[in-house]
C-alpha positions in Angstrom: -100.2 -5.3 88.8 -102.1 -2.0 90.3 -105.2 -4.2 89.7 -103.9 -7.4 91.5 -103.0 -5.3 94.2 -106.1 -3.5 95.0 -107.9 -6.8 94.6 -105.4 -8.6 97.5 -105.6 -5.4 99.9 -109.3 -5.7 99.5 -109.8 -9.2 100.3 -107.2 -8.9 102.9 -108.8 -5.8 104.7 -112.4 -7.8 104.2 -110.6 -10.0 106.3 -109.0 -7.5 109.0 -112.3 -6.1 108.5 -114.1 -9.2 109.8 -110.9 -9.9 112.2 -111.4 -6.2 113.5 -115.1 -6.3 113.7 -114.8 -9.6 115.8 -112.7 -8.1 118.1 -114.5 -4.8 119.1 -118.1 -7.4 119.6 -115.8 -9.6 121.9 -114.8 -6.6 123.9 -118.6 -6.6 125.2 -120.0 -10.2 124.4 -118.7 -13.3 125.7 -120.4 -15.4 122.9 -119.3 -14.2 119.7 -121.1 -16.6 117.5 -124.1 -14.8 118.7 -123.1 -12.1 116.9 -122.6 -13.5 113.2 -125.2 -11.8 111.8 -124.0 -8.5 112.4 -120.4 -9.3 111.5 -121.8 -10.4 108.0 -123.8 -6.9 107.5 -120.4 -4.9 108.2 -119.1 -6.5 105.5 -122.0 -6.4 103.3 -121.6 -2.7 103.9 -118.2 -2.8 103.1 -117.9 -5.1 99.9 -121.3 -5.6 98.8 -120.8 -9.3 99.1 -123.2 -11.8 101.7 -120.4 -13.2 104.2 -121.1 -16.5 105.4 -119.6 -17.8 108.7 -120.3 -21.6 109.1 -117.3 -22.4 111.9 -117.5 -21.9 115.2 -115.9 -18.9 116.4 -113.4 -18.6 119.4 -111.9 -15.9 121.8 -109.2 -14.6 123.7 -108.8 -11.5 125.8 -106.1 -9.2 127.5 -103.8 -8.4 126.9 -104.2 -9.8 123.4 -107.5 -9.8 121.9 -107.9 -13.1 120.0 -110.3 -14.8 117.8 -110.7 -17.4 116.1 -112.8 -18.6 113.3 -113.8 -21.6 111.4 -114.8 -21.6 107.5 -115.7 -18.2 106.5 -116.9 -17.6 102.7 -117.4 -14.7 100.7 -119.5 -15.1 98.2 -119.3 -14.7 94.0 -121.0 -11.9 92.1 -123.9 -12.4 90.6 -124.1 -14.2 86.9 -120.9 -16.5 88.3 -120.2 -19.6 89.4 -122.1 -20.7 92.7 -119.0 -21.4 94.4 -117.8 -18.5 96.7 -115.2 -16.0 95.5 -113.1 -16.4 98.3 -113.0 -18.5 101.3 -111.1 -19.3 104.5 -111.4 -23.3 106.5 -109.5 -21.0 109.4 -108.8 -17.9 110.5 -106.7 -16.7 113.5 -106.3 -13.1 114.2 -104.9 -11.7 117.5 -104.6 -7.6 118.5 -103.0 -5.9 121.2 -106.6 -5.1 123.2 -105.0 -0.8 124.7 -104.3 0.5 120.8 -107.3 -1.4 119.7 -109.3 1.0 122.3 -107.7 3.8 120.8 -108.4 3.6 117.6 -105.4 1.6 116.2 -104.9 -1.5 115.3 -102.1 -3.8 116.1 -102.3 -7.4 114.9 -100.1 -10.4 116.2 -100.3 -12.9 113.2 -102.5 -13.5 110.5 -103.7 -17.0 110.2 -105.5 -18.4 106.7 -105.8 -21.9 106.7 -106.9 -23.3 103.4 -107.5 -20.5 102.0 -109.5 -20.2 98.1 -109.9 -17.1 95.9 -111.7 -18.1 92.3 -111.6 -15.2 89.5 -113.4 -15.3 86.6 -114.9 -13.9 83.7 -117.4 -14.3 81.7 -118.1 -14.3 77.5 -118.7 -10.8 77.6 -115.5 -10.1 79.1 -117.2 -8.8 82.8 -114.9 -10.0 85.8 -116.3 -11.1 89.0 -114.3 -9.1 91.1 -115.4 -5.6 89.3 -118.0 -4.8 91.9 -116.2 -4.9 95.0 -114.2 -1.5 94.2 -117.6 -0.1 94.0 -118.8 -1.2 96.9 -121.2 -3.5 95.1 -122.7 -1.1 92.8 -122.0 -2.0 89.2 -119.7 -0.2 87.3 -120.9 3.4 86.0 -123.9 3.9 89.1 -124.7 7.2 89.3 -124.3 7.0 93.3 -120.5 5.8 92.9 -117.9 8.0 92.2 -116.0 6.5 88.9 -112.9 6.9 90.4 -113.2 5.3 93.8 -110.5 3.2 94.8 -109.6 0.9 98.3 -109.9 2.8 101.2 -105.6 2.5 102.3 -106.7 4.6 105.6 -107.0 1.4 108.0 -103.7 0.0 106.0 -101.9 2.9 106.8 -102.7 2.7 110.4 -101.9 -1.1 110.6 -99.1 -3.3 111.9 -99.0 -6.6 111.9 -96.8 -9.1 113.5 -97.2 -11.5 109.7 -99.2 -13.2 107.9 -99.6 -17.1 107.2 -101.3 -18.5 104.4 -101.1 -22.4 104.1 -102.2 -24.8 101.3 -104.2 -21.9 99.7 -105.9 -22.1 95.9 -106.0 -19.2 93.8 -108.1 -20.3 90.1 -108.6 -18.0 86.9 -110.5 -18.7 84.5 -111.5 -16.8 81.3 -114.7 -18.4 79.4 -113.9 -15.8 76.5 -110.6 -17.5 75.8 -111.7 -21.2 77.2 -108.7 -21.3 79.5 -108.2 -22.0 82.7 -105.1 -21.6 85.0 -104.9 -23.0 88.8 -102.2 -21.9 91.3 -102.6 -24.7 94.5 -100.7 -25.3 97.5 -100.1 -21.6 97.7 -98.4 -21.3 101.1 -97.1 -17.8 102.1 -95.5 -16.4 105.5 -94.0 -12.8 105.8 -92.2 -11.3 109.0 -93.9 -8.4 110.7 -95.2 -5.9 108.4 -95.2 -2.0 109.5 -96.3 1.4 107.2 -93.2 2.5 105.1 -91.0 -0.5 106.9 -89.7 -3.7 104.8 -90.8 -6.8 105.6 -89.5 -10.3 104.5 -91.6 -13.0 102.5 -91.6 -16.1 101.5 -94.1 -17.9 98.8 -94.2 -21.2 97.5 -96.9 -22.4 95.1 -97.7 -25.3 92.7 -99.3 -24.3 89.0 -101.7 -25.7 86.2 -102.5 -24.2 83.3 -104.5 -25.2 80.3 -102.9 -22.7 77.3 -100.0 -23.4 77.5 -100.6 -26.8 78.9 -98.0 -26.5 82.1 -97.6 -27.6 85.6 -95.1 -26.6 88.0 -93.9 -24.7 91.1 -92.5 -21.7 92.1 -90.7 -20.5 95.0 -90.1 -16.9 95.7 -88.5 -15.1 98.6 -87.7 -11.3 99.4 -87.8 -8.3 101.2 -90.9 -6.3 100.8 -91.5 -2.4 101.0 -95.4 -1.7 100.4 -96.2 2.3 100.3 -99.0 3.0 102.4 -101.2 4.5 99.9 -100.4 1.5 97.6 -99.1 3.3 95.1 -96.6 0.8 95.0 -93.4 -1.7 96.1 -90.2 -2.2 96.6 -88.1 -6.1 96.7 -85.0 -6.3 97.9 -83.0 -9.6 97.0 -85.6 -10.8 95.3 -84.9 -14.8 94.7 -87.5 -16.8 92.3 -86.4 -20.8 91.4 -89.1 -22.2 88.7 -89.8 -25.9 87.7 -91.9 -26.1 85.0 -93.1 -29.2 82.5 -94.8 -29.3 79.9 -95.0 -30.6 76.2 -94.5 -26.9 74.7 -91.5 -26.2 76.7 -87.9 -27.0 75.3 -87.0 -30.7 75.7 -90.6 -30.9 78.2 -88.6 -28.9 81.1 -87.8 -25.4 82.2 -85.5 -25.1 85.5 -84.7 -21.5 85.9 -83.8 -19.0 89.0 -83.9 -15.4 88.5 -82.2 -12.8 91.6 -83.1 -9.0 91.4 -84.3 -5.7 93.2 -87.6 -5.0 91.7 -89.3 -1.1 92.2 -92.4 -1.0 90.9 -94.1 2.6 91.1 -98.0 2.5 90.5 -98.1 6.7 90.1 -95.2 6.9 87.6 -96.5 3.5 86.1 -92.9 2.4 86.5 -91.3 -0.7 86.8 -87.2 -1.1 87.5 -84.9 -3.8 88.3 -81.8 -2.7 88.1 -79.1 -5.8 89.0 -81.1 -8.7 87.5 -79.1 -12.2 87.5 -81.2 -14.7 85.3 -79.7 -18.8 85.2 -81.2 -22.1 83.4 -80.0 -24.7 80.9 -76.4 -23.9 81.8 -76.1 -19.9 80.7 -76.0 -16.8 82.9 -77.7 -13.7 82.0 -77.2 -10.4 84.1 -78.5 -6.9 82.9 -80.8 -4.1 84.0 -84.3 -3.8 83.1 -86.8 -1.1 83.2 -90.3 -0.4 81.9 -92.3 3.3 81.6 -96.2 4.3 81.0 -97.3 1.0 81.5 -100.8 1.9 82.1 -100.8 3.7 78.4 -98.6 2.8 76.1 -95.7 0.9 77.6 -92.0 1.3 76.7 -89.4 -1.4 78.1 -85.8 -0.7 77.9 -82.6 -2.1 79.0 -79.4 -4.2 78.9 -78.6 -7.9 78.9 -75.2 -9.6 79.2 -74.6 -13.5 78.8 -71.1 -14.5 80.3 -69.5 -16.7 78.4 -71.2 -20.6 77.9 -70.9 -23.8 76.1 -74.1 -23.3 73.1 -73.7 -27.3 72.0 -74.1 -28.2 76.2 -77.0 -25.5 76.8 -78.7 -26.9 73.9 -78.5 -30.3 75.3 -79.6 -29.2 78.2 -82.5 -27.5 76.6 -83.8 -31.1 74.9 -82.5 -29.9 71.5 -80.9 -32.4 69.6 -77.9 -30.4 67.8 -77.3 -31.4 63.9 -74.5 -32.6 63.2 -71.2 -30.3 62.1 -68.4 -30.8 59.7 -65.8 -29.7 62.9 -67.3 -31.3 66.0 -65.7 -28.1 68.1 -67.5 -25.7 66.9 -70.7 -23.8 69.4 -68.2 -24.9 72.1 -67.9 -21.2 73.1 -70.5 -17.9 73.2 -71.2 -14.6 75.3 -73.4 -11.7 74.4 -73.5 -8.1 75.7 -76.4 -6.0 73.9 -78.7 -3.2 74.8 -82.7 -3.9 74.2 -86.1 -1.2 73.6 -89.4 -2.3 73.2 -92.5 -0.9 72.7 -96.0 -1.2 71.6 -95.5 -2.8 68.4 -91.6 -2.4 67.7 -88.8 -3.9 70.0 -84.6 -3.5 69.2 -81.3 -4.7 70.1 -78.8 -2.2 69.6 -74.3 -2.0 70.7 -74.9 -6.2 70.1 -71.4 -7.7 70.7 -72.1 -11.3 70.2 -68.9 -13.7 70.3 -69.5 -17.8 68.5 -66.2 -20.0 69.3 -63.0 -17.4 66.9 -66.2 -14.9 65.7 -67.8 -11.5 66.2 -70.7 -10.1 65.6 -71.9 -6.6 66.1 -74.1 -4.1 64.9 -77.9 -3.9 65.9 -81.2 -5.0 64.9 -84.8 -3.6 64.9 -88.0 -5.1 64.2 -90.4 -1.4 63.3 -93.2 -3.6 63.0 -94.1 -6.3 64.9 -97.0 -7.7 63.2 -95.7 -7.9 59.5 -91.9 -8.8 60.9 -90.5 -5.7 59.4 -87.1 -5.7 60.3 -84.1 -3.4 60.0 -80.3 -4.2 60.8 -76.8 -3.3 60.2 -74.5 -6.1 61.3 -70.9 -6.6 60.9 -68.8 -9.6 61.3 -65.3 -10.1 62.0 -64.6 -13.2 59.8 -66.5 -16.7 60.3 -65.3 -20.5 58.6 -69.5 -21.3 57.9 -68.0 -24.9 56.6 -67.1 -25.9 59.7 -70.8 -25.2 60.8 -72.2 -27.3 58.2 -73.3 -31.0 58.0 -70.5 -33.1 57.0 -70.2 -34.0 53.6 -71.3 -37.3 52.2 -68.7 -39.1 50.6 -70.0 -41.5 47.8 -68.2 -45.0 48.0 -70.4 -46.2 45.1 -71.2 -45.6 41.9 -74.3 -47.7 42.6 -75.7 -45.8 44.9 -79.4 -45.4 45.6 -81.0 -42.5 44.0 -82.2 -39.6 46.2 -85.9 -40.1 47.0 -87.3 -37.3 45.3 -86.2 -33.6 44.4 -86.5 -31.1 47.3 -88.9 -28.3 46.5 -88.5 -24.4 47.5 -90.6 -22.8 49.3 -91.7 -19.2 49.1 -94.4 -18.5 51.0 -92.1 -16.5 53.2 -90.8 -14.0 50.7 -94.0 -12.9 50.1 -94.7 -11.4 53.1 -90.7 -10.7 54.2 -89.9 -6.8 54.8 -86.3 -6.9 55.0 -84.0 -3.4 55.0 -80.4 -4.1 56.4 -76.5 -3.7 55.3 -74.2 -6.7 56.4 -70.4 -6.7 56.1 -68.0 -9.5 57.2 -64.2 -8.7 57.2 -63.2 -12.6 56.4 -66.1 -15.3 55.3 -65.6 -19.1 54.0 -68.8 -21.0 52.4 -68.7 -24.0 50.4 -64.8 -23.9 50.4 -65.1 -20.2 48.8 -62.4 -18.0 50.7 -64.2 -14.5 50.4 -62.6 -11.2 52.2 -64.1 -7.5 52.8 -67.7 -8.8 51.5 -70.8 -6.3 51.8 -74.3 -6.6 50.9 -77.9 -4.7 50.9 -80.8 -7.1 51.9 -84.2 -5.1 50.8 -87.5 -7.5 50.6 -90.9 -6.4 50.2 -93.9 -7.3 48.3 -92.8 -10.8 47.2 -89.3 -9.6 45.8 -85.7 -10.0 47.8 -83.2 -7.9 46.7 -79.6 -8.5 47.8 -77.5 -5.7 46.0 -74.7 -4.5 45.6 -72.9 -7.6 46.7 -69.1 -6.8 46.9 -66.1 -9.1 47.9 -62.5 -9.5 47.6 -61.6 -13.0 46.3 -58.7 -15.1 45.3 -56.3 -11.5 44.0 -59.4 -9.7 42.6 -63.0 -8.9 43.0 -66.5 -9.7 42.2 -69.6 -7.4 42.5 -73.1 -8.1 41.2 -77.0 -8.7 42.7 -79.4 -11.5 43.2 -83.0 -11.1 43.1 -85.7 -13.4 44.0 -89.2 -13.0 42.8 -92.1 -15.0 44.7 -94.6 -13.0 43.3 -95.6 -15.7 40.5 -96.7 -20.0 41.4 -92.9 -20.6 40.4 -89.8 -18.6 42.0 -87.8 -16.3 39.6 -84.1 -15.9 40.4 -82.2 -13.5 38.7 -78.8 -12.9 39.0 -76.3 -10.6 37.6 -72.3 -10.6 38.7 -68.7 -10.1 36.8 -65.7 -11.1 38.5 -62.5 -9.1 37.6 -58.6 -10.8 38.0 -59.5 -13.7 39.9 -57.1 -16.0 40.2 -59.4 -18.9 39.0 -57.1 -22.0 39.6 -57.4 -21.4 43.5 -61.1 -20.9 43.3 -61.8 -23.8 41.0 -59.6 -26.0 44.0 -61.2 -24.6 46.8 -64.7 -24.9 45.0 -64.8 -28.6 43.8 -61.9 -30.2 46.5 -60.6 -31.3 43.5 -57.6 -30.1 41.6 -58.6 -27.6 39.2 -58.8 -27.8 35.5 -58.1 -23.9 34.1 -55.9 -21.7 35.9 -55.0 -18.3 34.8 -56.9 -15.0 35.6 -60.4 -14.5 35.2 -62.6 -11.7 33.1 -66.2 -12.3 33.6 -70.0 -11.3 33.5 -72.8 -12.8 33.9 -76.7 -12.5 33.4 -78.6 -15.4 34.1 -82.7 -16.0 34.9 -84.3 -19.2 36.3 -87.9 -19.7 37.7 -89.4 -23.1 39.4 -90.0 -24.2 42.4 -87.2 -27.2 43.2 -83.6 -27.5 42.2 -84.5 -29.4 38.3 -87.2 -26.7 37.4 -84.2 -24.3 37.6 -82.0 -25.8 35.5 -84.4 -26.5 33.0 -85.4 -23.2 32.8 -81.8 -21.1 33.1 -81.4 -18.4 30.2 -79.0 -15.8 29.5 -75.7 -14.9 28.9 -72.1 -14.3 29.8 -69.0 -13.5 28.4 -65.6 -14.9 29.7 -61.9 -14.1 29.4 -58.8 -15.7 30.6 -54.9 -14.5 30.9 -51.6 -16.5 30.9 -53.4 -20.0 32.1 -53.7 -23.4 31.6 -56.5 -25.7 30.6 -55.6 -28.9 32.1 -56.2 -32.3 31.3 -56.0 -32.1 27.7 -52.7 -32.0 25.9 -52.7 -30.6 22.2 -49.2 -30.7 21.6 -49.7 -34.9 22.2 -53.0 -34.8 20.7 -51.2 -33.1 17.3 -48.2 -35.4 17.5 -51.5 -38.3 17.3 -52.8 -36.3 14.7 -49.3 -36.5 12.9 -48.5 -40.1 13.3 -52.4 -41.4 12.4 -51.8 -39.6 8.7 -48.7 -40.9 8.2 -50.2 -44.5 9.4 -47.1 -44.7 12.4 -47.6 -45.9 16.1 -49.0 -43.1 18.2 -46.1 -41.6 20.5 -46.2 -42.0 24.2 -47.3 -38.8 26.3 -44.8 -36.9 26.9 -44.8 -33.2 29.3 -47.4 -32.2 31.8 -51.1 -33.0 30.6 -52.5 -29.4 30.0 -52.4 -26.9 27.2 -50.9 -23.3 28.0 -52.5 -20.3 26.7 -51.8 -16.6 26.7 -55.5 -15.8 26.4 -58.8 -17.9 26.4 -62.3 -15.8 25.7 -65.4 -16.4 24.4 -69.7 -16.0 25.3 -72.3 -18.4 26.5 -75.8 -18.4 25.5 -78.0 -19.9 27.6 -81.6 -20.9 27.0 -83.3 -23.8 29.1 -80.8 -25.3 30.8 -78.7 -25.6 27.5 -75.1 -23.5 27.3 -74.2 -23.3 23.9 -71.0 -21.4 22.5 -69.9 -20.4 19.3 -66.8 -18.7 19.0 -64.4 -19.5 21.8 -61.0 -18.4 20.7 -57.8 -19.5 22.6 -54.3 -18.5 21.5 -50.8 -18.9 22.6 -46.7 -18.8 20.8 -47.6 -22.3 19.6 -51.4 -22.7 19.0 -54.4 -20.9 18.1 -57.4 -22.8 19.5 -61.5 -22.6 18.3 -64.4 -24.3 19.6 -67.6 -24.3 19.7 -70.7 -26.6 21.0 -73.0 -27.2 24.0 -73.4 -28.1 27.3 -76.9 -29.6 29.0 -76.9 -28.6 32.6 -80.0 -30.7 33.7 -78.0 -33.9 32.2 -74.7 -32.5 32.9 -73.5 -33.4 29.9 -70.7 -32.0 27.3 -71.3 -31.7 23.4 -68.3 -29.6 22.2 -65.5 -29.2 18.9 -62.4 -27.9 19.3 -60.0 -27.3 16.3 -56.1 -26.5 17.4 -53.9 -25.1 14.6 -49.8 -25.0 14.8 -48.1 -21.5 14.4 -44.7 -22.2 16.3 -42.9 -25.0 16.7 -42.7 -27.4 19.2 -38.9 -27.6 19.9 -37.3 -30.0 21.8 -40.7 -32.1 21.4 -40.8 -33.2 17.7 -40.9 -29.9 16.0 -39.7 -31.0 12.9 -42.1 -33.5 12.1 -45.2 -31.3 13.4 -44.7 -28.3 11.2 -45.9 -30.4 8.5 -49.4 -29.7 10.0 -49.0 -26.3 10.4 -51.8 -25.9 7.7 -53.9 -28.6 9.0 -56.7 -27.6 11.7 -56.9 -30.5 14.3 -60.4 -31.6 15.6 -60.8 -32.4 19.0 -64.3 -33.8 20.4 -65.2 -33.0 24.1 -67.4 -35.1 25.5 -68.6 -36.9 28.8 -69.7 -34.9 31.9 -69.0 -31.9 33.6 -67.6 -34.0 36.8 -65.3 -36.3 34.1 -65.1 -34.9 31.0 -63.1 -36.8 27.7 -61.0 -35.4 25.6 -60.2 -37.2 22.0 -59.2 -36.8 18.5 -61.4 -36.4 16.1 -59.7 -39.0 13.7 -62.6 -39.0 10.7 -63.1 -35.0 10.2 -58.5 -35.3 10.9 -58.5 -37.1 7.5 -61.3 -35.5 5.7 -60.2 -32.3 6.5 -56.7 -33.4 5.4 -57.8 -35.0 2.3 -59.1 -32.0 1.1 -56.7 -29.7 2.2 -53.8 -31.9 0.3 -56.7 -31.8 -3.1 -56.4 -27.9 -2.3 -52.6 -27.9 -2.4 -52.1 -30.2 -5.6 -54.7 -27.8 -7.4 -52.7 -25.0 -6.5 -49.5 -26.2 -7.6 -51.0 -27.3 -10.9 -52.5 -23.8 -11.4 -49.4 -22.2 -10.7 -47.3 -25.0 -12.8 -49.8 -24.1 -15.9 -49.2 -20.4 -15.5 -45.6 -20.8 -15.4 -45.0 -19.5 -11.9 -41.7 -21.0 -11.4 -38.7 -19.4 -10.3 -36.4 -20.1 -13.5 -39.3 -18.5 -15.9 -39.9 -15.5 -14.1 -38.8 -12.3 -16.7 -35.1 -10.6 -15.4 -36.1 -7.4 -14.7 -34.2 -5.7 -17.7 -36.5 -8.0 -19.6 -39.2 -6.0 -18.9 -38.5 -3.3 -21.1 -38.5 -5.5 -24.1 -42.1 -6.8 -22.9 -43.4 -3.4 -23.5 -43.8 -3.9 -27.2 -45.7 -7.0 -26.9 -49.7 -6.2 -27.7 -52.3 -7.3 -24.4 -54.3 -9.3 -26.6 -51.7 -11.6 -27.2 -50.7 -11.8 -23.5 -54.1 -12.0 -22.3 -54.7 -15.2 -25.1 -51.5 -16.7 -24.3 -52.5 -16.7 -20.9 -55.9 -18.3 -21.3 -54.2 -21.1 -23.5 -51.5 -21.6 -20.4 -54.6 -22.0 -18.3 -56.4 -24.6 -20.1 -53.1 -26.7 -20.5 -53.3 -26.5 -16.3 -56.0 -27.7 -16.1 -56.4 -30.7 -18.8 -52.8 -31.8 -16.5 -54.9 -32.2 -13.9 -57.5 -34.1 -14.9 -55.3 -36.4 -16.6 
């Protein structure tokens, strides 16, 4: 900015210059074009430049000194473009002719008619307006001071009545970056401009640029405080409307107006604007703004508040097309009050209070480094229903359905060069139909791995607390994660998980340590491994009855009609436990153990996650009776285990008796029983031949080696019964 406006104040004073100059040779000439020569060596003098004056030149005299001038071109630097650096199709300049005499000098109006000022700069970075704040000396000349600057004498001392500028061209164009950007139809006017008094202006201007490919125009309007010494300004109701296009912009268009006081202070290197109003695409953004050492190392600080909007509208308005959301309602409502810093390499949003439709978010955010994207935050939400954020969920209406095209695959790339350090909390949070309360986490990421640990929540009458790690450091992704829920009430969960109704109620023990590394969803479940361990209180499993399934059992050995259902399809249970191994994708368990008044339950098998389907046993044993349901009949298989065979998939799993291992294990427990009662028959266990206890004396006498023979000879009669 100090740079822009020494480079206007000097091609302004060339031209005051060359106004000024005119007039003192027309105080004692009457043909002024006689005279160009001379006017062009003052400025040579002054800038270093040639000054070429091809119009014709006119004049006025008392009480106003006028002149007037055709085109008038200053020309480039040498190792530029031939075209002139600046140039003027007109000029008019008229001064009071009694201060002139004096030493002072009073201008009317300042008149440029098309009006062209062409920077540049070369490949090795050189600009070609270095040389005029040397006087045309290059840079580092041992007759030039190195810290000359414009001469603000003749500013200080001038008034002017205003300056017009119409249909000017201001070009830039930087051959180290190949870009090029054009400001045209520049057309300025100002109201009467005095040392140390404000002044009003107003600037309009059409744009081109080539990086980012734009076009537009601007309007701008204010009241303007320069110092005299230029060491800086001062706007007053500063008004700028933009109207941009372009295929980089969002939805091609940009329509924005922006009302301030602006202070900028060259000395202190100080920028302010303390009341900014900011509006486009339908939001409203107020705030203060202020930046410090902008010449060193620049530090911009402030506050910005959005009143309150309509996100989906804005966005509309923006050219984004919105997905769609599972509640069409939602981003109907939004503000934001935050406080910002930036510097060189770091910027932060601090006291953020950001309100989405029923939510709130506060905390702040900091990124220390913005070249690797390290960031640091510590946010806390209120509560937020994320499913009603979502994409609606696809409803299958056939089981013919298409397949997917192809499995989506995850990409990693970013972990590896994510530095993430931050604490989030959230007072009340619903994902995937999961209601979760009082949840916290710790998000650290660096060198390939995320860490998000400890994760703690509230959920369904108890709580859960573990961590999830994610490794991108390998080809494949390796997710790790380790959590143990404690007295969940899993019947709710299971409901609000699947939208279905749930299949095991009761409360829930559990831990878990599972691995899995690939790089889409299949690779994952091919590869999981671990363990966990489960256990289950005062519950249900649901959709299998054993009570029916042992009345079956019942009535197939006795070769009677099975008996109708009867009583709610589920099997109680006081407590249901049990471990999982898991090793590539395959769940396999060996010693699940369920128990209750009436049953004690075992199973074992496995379960294939990539195929989703169920290979399990399950043998149910009677210790009570079932009374009021048949309990007579079913004690007869209180020594019989029945086999059940789980089968199908995890979304429909079947349930069935295992009729051929029900009558082998039968057969041979009934062989076991007759074998018994034949031993026992042989050794004369019954009842009536049992000694009397005063018997026993007389026993006493008897010799063991003709007990122990008699009972050998007892034993072989058994047996020869049996295989008879």
């Amino acid at each position: 900015m100090k740079m822009l406006l020494r480079l206007l104040a000097i091609v302004l004073g060339a031209l005051v210059v060359l106004g000024g100059g005119l007039a003192a040779y027309l105080t004692w000439v009457f043909d002024p074009n006689d005279h160009r020569d001379r006017i062009s060596e003052l400025v040579r003098e002054r800038t270093g430049r040639e000054l070429s004056i091809a119009g014709e030149v006119g004049l006025s005299v008392f009480p106003w000194l006028g002149v007037r001038v055709g085109e008038v071109a200053l020309a480039n630097a040498a190792g530029f473009d031939e075209r002139p650096f600046a140039r003027a199709g007109r000029i008019e300049l008229r001064a009071r002719l009694k201060p002139l005499l004096s030493g002072a000098l009073e201008v009317d109006r300042v008149v440029l008619g098309g009006f062209e000022l062409n920077l540049e700069r070369d490949r090795d970075g050189r600009g070609n307006w270095e040389d005029l704040a040397t006087g045309g000396q290059p840079r580092g000349g041992q007759d030039q001071p190195t810290d000359r600057g414009p001469d603000t004498s003749l500013l200080a001392a001038l008034t002017v009545g205003g300056i017009e500028i119409e249909a000017a061209r201001v070009s830039w164009e930087d051959r180290r970056a190949n870009t090029r950007h054009e400001v045209r139809q520049l057309d300025l006017s100002t109201g009467a401009i005095r040392a140390g008094q404000p002044f009003a202006v107003k600037l309009g201007i059409e744009a081109a640029s080539t990086a980012p490919v734009l076009t537009g125009r601007a309007d701008l309007s204010g009241e303007v405080l320069v110092d005299p010494q230029l060491a800086g300004l001062t706007i007053r109701e500063l008004a700028l409307r933009l109207a941009l296009h372009g295929k980089e912009l969002p939805g091609g268009r940009l329509e924005a107006a922006l009302d301030s006081d602006l202070t900028i202070d060259l000395k202190a290197n100080r920028i302010e604007a303390p009341n900014w109003v900011l509006r486009g695409f339908g939001i409203v953004a107020s705030g203060r703004f202020e930046g410090r050492d902008l010449a060193g190392q620049p530090r911009l600080s402030g506050t910005v508040a959005i009143a309150g909007f309509n996100p989906r509208e804005a966005m509309n308005n923006a050219g984004f097309a919105l997905p769609p959301t599972a509640d069409p309602a939602v981003l109907a409502r939004a503000s934001l009050n935050a406080a910002f810093e930036a510097g060189v390499g770091s910027a932060a949003v601090r006291d953020i209070e950001l309100r989405l439709d029923d939510s709130v978010l506060g905390g702040e955010l900091a990124l220390t480094d913005l070249a690797k994207g390290a960031m640091r935050f510590a946010l806390k939400l209120d509560g937020i229903d994320l499913d009603r954020y979502l994409p609606p969920q696809v409803v299958e209406t056939s089981k013919d359905a298409a397949p997917t095209a192809g499995v989506a695959t995850i990409d990693a790339s970013g972990l590896r060069a994510l530095d993430l350090d931050g604490r989030f909390e959230a007072g009340r949070l619903k994902v995937r139909g999961l209601h979760l309360n009082d949840v916290r986490f710790v998000v650290r990421a660096t060198g390939g791995v995320l860490r998000i640990a400890p994760i703690e929540a509230t959920l369904y009458e108890g709580s859960a607390r573990g961590g999830v790690t994610l490794d991108a450091r390998g080809k494949a992704l390796r997710v790790e994660i380790d959590e143990a829920l404690e007295g969940v009430a899993v019947g709710p969960l299971l409901r609000d998980l699947s939208g279905r109704e749930e299949r095991l109620t009761g409360r829930a023990r559990l831990s878990a340590k599972l691995q899995a590394s690939g790089n889409d969803a299949d690779a994952m479940k091919r590869s999981l491994g671990g363990a966990l361990d489960f256990r289950f209180s005062d519950g249900a499993l649901k959709g299998v009855n054993v009570a029916q399934l042992l009345r079956e059992a019942q009535a197939r050995l006795k070769g009677q009609p099975v008996p109708a259902a009867s009583g709610p399809n589920q099997t109680d249970f006081s407590e249901l436990s049990g471990s999982v191994q898991i090793d590539g994708g395959v769940m396999r368990n060996e010693d699940l153990r369920a128990q209750s008044p009436l049953l004690r339950v075992t199973g074992k098998g496995s379960a294939d996650l990539a195929s989703e389907r169920i290979d399990y046993r399950i043998g149910a044993s009677l210790v009570g009776t079932l009374e009021g349901q048949g309990g007579a009949e079913l004690a007869e298989l209180r020594r019989v285990t029945v086999p059940i065979r789980v089968g199908g998939t995890f979304a429909a799993p079947a349930y069935a008796l295992d009729v051929e291992a029900l009558l082998s294990d039968t057969v041979r427990e009934r062989a076991r029983e007759q074998v018994e009662g034949k031993l026992k028959e042989a050794l004369g266990v019954r009842t009536g031949e049992l000694p009397k206890d005063g018997a026993a004396d007389d026993a006493k006498g008897e010799s063991k080696a003709d007990a122990k023979g008699d009972a050998k000879e007892r034993l072989r009669e058994g047996l020869r019964g049996l295989l008879r």
